[in-house]
VEXLOLUM-209930 format. One record per atom (N, C-alpha, C, CB): atom name; residue in three letters; y, z, x. Coordinates in Angstrom, 3 decimals, decimal comma. Glycine has a CB too. Example, Ala and Ser with C-alpha at 12.3 -4.5 7.8 and 13.67 -1.06 7.14 Angstrom:
# VEXLOLUM-209930
+------+------+----------+----------+----------+
! site ! code !       py !       pz !       px !
+------+------+----------+----------+----------+
!    N !  ALA !   -5,690 !    7,800 !   13,190 !
!   CA !  ALA !   -4,500 !    7,800 !   12,300 !
!    C !  ALA !   -3,300 !    7,800 !   13,200 !
!   CB !  ALA !   -4,473 !    9,046 !   11,308 !
!    N !  SER !   -2,250 !    7,080 !   12,850 !
!   CA !  SER !   -1,060 !    7,140 !   13,670 !
!    C !  SER !    0,030 !    7,870 !   12,900 !
!   CB !  SER !   -0,598 !    5,725 !   14,084 !
+------+------+----------+----------+----------+
//
This chain:
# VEXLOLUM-209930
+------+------+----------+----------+----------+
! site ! code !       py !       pz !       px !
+------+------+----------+----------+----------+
!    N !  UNK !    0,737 !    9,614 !   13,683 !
!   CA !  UNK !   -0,668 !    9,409 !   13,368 !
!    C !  UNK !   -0,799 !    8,126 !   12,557 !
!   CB !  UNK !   -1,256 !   10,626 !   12,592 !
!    N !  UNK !   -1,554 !    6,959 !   12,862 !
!   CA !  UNK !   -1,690 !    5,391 !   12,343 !
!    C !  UNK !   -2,979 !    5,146 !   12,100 !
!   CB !  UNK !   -1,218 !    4,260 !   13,339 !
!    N !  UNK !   -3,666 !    4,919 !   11,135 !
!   CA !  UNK !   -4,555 !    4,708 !   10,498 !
!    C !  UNK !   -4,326 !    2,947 !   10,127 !
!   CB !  UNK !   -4,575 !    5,817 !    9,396 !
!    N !  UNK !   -5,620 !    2,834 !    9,517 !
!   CA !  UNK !   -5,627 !    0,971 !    9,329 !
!    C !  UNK !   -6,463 !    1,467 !    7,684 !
!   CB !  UNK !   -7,018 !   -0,439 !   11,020 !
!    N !  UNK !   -6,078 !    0,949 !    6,910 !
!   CA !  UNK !   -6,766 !    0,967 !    5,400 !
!    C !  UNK !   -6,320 !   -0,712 !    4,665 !
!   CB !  UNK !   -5,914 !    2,573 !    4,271 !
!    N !  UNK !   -7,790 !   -1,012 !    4,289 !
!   CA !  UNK !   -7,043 !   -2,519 !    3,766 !
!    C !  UNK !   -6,367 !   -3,069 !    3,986 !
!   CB !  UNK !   -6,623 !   -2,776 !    2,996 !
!    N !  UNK !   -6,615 !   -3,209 !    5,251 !
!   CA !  UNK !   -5,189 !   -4,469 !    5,933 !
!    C !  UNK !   -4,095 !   -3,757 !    5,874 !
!   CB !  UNK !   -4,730 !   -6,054 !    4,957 !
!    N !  UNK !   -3,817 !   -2,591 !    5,774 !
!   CA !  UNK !   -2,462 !   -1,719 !    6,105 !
!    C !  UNK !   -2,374 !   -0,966 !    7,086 !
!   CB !  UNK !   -2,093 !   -0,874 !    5,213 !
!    N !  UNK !   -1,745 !   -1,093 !    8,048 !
!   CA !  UNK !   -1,050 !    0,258 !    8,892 !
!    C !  UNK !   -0,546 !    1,168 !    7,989 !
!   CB !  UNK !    0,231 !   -0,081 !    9,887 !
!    N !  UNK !   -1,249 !    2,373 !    8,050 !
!   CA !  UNK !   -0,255 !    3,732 !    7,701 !
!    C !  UNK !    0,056 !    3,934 !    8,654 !
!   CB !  UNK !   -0,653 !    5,011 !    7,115 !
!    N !  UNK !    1,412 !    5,199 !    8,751 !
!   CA !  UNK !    1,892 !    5,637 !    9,808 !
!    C !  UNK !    2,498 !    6,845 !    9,205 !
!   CB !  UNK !    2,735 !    4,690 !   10,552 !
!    N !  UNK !    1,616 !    7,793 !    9,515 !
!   CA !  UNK !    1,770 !    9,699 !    8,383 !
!    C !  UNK !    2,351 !   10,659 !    9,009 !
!   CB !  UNK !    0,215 !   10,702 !    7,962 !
!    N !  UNK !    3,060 !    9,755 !   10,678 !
!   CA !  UNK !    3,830 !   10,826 !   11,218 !
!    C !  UNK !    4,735 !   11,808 !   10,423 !
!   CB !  UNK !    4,584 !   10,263 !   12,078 !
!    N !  UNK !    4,221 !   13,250 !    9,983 !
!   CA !  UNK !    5,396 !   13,988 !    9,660 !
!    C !  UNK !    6,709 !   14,559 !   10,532 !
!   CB !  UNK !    4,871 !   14,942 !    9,180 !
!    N !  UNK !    7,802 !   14,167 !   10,112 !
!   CA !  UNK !    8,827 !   15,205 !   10,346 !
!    C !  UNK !    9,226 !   16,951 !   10,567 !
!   CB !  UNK !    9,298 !   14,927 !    9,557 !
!    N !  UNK !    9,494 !   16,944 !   11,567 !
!   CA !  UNK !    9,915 !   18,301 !   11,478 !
!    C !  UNK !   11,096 !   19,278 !   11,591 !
!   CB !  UNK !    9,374 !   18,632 !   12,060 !
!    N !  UNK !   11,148 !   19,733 !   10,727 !
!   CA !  UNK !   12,775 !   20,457 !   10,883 !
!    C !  UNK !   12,655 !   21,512 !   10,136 !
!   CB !  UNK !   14,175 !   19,600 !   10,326 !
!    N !  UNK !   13,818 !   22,791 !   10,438 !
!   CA !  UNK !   13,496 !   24,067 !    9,693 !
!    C !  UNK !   12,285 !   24,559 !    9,363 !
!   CB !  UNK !   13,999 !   24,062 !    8,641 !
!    N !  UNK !   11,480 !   24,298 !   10,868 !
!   CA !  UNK !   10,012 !   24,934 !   10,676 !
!    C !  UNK !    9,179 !   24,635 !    9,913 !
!   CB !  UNK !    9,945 !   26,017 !   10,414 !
!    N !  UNK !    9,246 !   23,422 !    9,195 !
!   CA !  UNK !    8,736 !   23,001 !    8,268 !
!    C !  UNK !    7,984 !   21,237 !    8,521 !
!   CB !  UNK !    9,867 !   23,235 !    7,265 !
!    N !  UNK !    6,991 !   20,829 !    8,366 !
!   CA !  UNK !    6,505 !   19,597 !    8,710 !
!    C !  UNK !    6,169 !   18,667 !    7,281 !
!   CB !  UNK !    5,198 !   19,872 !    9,658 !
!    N !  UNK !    7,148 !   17,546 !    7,411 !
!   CA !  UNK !    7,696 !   17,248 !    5,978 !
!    C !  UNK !    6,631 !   15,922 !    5,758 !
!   CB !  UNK !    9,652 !   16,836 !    5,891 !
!    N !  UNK !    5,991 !   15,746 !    4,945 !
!   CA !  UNK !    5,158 !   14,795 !    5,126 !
!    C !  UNK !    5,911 !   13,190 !    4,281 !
!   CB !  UNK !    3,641 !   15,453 !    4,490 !
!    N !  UNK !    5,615 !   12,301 !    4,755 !
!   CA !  UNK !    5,866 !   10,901 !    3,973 !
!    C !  UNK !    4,823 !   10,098 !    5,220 !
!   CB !  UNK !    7,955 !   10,246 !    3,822 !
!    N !  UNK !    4,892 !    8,957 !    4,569 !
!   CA !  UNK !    4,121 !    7,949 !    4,545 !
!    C !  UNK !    4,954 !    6,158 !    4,872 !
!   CB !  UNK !    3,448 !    8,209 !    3,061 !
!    N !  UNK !    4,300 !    5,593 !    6,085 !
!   CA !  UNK !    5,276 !    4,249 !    6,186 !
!    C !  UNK !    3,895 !    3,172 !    6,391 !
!   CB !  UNK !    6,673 !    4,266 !    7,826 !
!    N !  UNK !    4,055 !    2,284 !    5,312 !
!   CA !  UNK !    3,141 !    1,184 !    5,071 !
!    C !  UNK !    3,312 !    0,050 !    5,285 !
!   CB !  UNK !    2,824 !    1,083 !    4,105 !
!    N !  UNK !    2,671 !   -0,499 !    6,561 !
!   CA !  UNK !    2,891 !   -2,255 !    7,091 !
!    C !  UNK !    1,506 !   -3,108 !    6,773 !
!   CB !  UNK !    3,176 !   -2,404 !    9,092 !
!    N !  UNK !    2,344 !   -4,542 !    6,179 !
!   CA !  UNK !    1,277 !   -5,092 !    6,263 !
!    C !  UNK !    1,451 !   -6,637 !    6,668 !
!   CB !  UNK !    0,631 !   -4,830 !    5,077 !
!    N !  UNK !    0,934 !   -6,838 !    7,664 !
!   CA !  UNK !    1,625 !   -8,029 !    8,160 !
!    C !  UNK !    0,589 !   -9,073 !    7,592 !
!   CB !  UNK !    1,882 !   -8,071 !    9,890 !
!    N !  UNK !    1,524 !  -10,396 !    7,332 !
!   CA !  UNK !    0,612 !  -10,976 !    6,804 !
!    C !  UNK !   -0,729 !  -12,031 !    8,128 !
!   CB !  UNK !    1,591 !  -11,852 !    5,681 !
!    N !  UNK !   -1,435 !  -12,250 !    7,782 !
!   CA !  UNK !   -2,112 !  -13,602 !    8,184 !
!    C !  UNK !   -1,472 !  -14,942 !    8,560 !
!   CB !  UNK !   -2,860 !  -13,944 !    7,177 !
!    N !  UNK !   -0,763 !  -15,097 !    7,898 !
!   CA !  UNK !   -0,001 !  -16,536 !    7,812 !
!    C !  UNK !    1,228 !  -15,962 !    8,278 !
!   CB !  UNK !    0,131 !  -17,395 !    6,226 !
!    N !  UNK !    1,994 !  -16,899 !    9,877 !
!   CA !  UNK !    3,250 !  -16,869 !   10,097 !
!    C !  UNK !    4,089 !  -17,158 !    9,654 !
!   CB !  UNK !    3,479 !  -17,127 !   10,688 !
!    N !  UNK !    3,975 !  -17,906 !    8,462 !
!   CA !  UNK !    5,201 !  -18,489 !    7,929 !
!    C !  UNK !    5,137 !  -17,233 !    6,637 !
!   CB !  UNK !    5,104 !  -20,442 !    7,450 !
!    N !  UNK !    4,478 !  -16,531 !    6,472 !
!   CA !  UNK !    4,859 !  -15,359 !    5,212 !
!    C !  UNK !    5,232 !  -14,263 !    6,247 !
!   CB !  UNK !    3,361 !  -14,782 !    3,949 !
!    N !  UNK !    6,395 !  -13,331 !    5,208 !
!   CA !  UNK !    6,690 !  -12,282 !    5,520 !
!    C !  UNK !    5,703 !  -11,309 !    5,534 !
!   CB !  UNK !    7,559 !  -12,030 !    4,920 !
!    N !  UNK !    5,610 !  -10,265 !    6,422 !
!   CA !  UNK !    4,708 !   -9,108 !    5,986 !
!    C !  UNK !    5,211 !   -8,071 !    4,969 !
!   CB !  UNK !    4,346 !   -8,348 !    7,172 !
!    N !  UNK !    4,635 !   -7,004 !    4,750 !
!   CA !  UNK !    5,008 !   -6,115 !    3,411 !
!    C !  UNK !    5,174 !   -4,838 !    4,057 !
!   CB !  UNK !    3,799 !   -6,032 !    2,110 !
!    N !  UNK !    6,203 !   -3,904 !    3,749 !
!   CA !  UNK !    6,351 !   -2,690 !    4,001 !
!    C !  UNK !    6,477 !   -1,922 !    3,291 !
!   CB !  UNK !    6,982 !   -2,496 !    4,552 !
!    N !  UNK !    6,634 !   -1,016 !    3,119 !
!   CA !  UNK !    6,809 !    0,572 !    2,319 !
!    C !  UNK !    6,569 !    1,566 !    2,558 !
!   CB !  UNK !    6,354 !    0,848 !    1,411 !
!    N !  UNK !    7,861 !    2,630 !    2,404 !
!   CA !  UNK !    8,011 !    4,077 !    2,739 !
!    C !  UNK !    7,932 !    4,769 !    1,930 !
!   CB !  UNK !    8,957 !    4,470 !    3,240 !
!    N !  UNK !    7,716 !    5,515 !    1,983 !
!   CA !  UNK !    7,683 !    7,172 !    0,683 !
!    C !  UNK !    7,801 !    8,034 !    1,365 !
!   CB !  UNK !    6,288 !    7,724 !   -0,294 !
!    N !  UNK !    8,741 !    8,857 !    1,130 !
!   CA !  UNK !    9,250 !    9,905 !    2,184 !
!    C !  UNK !    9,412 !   11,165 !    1,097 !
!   CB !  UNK !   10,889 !    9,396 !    3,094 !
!    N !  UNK !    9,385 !   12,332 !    1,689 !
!   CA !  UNK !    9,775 !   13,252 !    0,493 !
!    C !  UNK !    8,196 !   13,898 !    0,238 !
!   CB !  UNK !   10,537 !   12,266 !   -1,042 !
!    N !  UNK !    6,974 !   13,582 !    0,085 !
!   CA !  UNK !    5,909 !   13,720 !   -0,270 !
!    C !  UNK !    5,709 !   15,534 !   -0,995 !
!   CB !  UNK !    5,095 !   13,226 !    1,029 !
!    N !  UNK !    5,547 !   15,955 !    0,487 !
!   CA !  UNK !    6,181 !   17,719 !    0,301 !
!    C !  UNK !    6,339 !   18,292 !    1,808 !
!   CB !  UNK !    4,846 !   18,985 !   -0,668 !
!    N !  UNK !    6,658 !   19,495 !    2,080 !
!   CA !  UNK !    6,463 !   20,293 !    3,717 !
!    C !  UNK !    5,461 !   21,170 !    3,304 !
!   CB !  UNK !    7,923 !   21,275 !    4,505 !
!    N !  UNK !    4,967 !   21,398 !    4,722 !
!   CA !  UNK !    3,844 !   21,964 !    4,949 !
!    C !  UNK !    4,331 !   23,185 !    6,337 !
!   CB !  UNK !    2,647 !   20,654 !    5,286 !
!    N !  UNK !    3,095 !   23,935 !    6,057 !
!   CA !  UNK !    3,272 !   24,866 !    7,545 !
!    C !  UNK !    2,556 !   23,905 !    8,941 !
!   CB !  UNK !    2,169 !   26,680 !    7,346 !
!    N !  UNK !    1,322 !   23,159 !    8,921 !
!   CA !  UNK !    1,040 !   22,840 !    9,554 !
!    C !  UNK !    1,580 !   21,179 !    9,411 !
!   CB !  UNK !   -0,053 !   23,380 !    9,618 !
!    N !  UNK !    1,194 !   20,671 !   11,072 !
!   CA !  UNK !    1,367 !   19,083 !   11,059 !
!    C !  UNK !   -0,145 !   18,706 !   10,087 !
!   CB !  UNK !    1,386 !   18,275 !   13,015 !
!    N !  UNK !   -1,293 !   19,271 !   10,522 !
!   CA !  UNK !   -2,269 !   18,769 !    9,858 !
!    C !  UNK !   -2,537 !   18,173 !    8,679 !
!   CB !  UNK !   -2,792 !   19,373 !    9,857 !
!    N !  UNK !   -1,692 !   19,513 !    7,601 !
!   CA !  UNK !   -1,971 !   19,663 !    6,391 !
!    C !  UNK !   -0,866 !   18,615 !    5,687 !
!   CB !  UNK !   -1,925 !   21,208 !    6,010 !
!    N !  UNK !    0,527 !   18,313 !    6,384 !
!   CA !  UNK !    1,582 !   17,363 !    6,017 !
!    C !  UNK !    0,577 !   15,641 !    6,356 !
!   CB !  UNK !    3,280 !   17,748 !    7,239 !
!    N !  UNK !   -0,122 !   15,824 !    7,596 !
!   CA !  UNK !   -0,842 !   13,943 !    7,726 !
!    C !  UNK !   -1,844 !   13,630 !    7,008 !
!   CB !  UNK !   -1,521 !   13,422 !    9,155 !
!    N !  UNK !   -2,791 !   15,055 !    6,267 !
!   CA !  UNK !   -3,821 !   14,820 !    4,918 !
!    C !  UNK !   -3,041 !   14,133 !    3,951 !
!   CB !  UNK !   -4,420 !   16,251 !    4,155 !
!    N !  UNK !   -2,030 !   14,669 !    3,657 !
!   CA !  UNK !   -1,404 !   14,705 !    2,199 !
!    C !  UNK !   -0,708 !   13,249 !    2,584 !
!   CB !  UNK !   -0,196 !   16,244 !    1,708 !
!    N !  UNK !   -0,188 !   12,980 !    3,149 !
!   CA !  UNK !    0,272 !   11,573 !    3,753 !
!    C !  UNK !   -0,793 !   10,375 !    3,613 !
!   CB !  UNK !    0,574 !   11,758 !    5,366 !
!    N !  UNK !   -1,946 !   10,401 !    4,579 !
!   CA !  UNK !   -2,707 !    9,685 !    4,241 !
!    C !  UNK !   -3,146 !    9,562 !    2,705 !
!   CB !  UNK !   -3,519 !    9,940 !    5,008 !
!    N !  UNK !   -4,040 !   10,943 !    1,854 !
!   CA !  UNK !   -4,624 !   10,347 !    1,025 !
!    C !  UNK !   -3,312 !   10,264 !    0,226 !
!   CB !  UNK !   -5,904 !   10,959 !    0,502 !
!    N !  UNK !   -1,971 !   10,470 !   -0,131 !
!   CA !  UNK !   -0,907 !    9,295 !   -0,785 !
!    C !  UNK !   -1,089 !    7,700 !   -0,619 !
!   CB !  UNK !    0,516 !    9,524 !   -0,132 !
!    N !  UNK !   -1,086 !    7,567 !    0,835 !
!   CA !  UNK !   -1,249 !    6,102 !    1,630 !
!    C !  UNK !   -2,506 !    5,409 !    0,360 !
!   CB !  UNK !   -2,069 !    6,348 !    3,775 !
!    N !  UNK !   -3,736 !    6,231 !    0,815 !
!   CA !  UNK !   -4,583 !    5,657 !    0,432 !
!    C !  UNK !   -4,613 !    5,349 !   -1,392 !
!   CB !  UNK !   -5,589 !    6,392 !    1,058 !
!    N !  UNK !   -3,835 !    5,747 !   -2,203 !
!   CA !  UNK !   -4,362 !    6,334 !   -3,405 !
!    C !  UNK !   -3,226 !    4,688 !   -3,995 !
!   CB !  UNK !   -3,918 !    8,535 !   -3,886 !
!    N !  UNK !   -2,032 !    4,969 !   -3,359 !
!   CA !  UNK !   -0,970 !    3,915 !   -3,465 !
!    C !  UNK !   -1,616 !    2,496 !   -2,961 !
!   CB !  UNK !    0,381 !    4,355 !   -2,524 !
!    N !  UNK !   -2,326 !    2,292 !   -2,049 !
!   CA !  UNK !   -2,907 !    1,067 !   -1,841 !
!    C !  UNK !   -4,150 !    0,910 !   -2,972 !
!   CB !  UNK !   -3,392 !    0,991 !   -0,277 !
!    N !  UNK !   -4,831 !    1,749 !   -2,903 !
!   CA !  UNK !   -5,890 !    1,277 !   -4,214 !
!    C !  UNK !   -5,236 !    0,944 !   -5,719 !
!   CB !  UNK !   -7,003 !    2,617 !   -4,530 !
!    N !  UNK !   -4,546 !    1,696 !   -5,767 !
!   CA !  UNK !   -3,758 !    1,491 !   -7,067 !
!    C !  UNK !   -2,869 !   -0,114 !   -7,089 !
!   CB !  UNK !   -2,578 !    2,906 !   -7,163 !
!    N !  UNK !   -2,472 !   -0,357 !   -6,241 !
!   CA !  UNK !   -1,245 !   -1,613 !   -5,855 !
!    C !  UNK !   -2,440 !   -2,814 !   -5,394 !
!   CB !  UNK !    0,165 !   -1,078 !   -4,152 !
!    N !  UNK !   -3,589 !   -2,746 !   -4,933 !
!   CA !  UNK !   -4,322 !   -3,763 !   -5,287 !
!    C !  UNK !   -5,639 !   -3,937 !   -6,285 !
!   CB !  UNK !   -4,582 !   -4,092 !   -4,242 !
!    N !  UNK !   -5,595 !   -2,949 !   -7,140 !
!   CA !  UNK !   -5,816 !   -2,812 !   -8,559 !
!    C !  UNK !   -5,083 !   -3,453 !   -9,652 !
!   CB !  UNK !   -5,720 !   -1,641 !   -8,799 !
!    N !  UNK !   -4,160 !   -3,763 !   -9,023 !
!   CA !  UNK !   -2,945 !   -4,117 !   -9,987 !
!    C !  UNK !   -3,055 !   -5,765 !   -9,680 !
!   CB !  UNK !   -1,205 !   -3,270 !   -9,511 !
!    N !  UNK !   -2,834 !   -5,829 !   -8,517 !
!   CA !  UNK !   -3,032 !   -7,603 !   -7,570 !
!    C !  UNK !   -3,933 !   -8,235 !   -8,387 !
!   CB !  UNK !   -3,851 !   -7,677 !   -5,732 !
!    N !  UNK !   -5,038 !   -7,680 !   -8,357 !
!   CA !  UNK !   -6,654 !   -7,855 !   -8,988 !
!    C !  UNK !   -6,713 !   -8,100 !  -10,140 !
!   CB !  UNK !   -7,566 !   -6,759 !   -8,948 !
!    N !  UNK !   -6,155 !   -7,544 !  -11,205 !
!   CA !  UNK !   -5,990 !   -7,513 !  -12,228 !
!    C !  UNK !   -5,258 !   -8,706 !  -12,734 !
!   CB !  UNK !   -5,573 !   -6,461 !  -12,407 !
!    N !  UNK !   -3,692 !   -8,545 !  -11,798 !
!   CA !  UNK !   -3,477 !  -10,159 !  -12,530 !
!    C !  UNK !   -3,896 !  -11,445 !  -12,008 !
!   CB !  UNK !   -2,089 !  -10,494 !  -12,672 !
!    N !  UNK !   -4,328 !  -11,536 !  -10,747 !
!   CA !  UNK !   -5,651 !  -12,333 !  -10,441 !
!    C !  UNK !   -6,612 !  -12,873 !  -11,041 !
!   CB !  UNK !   -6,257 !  -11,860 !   -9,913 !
!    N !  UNK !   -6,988 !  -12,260 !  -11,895 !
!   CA !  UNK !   -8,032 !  -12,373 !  -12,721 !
!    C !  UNK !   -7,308 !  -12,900 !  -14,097 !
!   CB !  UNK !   -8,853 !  -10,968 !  -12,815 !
!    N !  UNK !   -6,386 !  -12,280 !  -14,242 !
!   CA !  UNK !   -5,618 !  -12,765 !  -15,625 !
!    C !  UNK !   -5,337 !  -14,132 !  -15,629 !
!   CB !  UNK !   -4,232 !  -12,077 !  -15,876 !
!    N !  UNK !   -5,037 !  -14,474 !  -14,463 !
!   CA !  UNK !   -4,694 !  -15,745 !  -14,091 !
!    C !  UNK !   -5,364 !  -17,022 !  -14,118 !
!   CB !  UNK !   -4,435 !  -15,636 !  -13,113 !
!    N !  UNK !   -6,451 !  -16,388 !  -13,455 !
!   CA !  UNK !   -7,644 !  -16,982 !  -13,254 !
!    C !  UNK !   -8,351 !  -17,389 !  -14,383 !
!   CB !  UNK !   -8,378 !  -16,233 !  -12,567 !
!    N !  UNK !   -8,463 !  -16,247 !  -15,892 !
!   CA !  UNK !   -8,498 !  -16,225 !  -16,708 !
!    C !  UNK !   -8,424 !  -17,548 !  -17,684 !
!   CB !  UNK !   -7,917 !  -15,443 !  -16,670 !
!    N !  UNK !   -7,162 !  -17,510 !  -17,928 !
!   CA !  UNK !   -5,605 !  -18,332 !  -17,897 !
!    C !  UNK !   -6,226 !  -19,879 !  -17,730 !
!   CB !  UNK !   -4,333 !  -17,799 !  -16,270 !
!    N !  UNK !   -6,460 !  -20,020 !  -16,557 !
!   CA !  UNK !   -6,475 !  -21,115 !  -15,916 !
!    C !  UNK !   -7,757 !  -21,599 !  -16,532 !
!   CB !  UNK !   -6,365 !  -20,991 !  -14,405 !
!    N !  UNK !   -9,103 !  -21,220 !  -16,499 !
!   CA !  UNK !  -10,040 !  -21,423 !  -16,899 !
!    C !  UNK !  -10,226 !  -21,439 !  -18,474 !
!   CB !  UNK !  -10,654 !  -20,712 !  -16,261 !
!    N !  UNK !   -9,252 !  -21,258 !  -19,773 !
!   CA !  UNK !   -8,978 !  -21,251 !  -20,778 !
!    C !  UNK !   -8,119 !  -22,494 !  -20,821 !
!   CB !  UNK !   -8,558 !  -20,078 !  -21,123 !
!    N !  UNK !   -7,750 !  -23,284 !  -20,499 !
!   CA !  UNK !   -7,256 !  -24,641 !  -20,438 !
!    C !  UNK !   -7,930 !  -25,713 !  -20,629 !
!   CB !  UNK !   -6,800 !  -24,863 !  -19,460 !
!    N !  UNK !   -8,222 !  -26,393 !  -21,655 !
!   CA !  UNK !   -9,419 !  -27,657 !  -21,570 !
!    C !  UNK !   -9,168 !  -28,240 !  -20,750 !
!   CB !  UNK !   -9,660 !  -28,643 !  -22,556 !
!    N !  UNK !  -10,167 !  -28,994 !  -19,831 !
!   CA !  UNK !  -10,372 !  -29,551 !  -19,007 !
!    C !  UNK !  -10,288 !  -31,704 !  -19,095 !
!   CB !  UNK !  -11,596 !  -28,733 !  -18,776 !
!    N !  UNK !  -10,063 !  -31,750 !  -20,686 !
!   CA !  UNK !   -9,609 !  -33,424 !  -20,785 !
!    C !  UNK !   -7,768 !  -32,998 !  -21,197 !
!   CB !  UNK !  -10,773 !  -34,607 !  -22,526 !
!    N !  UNK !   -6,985 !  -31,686 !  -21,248 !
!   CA !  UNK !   -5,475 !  -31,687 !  -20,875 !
!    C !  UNK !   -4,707 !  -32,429 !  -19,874 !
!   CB !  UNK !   -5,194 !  -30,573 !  -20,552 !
!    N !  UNK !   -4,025 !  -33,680 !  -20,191 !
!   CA !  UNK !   -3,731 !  -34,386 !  -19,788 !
!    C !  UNK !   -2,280 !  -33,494 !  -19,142 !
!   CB !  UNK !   -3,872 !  -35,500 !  -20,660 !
!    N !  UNK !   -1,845 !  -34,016 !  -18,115 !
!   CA !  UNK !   -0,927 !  -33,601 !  -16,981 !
!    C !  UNK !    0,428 !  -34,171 !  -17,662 !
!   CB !  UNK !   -1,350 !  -34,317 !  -15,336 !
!    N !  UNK !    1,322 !  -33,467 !  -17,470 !
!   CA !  UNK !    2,844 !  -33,909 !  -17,717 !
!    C !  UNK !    3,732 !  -34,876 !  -16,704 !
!   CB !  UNK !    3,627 !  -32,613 !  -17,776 !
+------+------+----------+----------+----------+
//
């Protein structure tokens, strides 16, 4: 099951074994630009479930909760930066 969230492929296919449907989560994000690498990440382990259903909920909203959080974070020092940059007088002569 592949979902698209913020420029990410999830992919919440759960596992199954010992009757059990094991949920994790695999996160692509390819970039825009060919010359950058894209970004991945797995989390596996999440928990098992009786159903597939109830293992690709719990998958996704992980997916989703981990991307808001991880570009919350982007954002943040973005701004710090940005910050930063704009706190620099503007007659600072260059090295």
């Amino acid at each position: 099951m592949q979902c698209g969230y913020r420029g990410w492929i999830i992919d919440a296919t759960p596992d199954f074994s010992l009757g059990k449907f094991f949920a994790h989560a695999r996160l692509v994000r390819v970039s825009p630009d060919d010359d950058l690498d894209g970004e991945m990440h797995i989390e596996r382990d999440l928990s098992y479930f009786d159903t597939e259903d109830e293992a690709i909920e719990v998958a996704q909203d992980w997916a989703f909760a981990w991307i808001c959080k991880r570009d919350s974070i982007v954002d943040s020092t973005q701004d710090q930066t940005l910050t930063f940059r704009h706190s620099i007088p503007a007659d600072t002569s260059a090295r």
